[in-house]
C-alpha positions, 0 to 999 in steps of 0.5 A, spaced: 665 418 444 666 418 451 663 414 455 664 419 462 656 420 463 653 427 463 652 430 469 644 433 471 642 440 472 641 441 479 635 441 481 632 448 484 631 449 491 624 453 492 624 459 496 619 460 502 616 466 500 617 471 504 613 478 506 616 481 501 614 476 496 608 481 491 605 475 489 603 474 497 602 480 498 597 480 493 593 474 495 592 477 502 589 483 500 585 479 495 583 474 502 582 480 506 577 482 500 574 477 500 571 477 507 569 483 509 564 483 502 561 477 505 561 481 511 558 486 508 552 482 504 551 478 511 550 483 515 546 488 509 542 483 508 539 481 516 538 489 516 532 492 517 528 498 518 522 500 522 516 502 518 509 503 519 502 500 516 495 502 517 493 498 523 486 499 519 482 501 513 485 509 510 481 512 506 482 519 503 481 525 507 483 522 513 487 524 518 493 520 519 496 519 527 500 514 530 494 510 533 492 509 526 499 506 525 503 500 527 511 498 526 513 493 522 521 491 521 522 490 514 527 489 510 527 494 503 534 496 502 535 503 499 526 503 498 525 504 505 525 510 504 518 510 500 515 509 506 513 513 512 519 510 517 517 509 525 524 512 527 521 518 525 515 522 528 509 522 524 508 528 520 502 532 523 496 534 520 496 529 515 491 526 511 490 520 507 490 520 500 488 514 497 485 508 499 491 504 504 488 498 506 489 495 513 497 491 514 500 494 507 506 499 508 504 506 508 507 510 502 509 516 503 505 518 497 500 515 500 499 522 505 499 529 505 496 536 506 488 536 506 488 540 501 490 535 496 484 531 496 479 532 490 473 527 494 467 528 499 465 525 503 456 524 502 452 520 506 447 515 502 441 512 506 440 505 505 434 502 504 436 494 504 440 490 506 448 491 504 454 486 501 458 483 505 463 485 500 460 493 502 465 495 507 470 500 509 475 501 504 471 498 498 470 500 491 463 501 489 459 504 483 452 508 484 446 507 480 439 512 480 434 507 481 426 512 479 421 511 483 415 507 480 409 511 477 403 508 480 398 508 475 403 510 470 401 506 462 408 508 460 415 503 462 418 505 468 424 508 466 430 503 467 435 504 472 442 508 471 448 509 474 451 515 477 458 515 478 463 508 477 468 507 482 467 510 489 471 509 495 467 507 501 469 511 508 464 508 513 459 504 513 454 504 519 453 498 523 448 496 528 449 495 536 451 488 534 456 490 530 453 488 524 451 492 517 445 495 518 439 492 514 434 497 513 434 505 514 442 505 514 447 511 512 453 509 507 458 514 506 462 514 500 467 518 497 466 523 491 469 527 486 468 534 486 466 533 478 461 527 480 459 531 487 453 535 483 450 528 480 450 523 485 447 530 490 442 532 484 440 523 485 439 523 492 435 529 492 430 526 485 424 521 487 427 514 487 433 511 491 440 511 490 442 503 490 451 501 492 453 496 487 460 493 489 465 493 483 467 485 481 474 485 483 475 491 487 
């Protein structure tokens, strides 16, 4: 056996790489990548659009116009277009079609032409004092209370309900600005199916009587 030692296996030279290298190609395009979609979900997500909601209470079958409206600048990605958009102008002769209540995003299913609307609007008398809770934009239920029979033997007959759910569109206010008392007018919104019953109930010998719906 020899006793001349074995040589070692040079050690490779590393190469610097070059632009010719694929493996550093790739991983520039992959950097570059990278940043523009960190980029893009920065600046996407600080984008915003103006909108309009009801500076107040919108109630169905009125007219919708810029006074009744302000700008908002929201954030809803591709459903902004949902909403009724301020850098547009606002549609014309169009009326409201449901209940918007005041500060909540105009829908663009919210408004319309005025022939889309099924309610009328009926003044009932208030005879007592009203809820708080009886405002514009409130959901009430109508009753029939009968008038009293005096000398009547028999049970004075009970009170019954006219319709369920109303919406209210106007309530008359004293020069205070407070709801009235006594001898008022309420209007709230009908059905044209329920419009011959509250009609035939306000015209009978009794009153009619505005409940507010719990919840509403």
């Amino acid at each position: 056996m020899s006793n001349e030692a074995t040589p070692s296996p040079a050690a490779p030279r590393l190469r610097r790489p070059t632009w010719r290298d694929p493996r550093l190609v790739i991983g520039i395009v992959l950097v570059a990548v990278a940043v523009a979609l960190g980029s893009w979900v920065v600046s996407d997500a600080d984008r915003t659009a103006p909108v309009y909601v009801a500076a107040g209470t919108l109630t169905p079958g009125e007219a919708v116009d810029a006074s009744q409206l302000r700008v908002v600048d929201v954030n809803l990605g591709v459903e902004a277009d949902r909403y009724l958009r301020a850098d547009a102008p606002v549609p014309t002769d169009q009326v409201a079609l449901r209940v918007v209540p005041e500060g909540e995003l105009v829908a663009t299913t919210a408004v319309g032409d005025a022939a889309a609307v099924t309610v009328r609007s009926v003044a009932v008398p208030v005879g007592a004092g009203l809820s708080e809770r009886i405002h514009e934009g409130a959901v009430v239920d109508l009753w029939f209370v009968p008038a009293a029979q005096q000398g009547a033997t028999e049970a004075a007959a009970e009170p019954e309900p006219i319709v369920t759910g109303v919406v209210v569109e106007q309530v008359d206010a004293s020069e205070g600005g407070l709801v009235v008392s006594d001898h008022g007018t309420l209007h709230v919104l009908v059905g044209t199916d329920d419009l011959p019953a509250v009609l035939s109930a306000l015209a009978a010998d009794g009153s009619v009587t505005v409940v507010p719906v719990a919840g509403a």
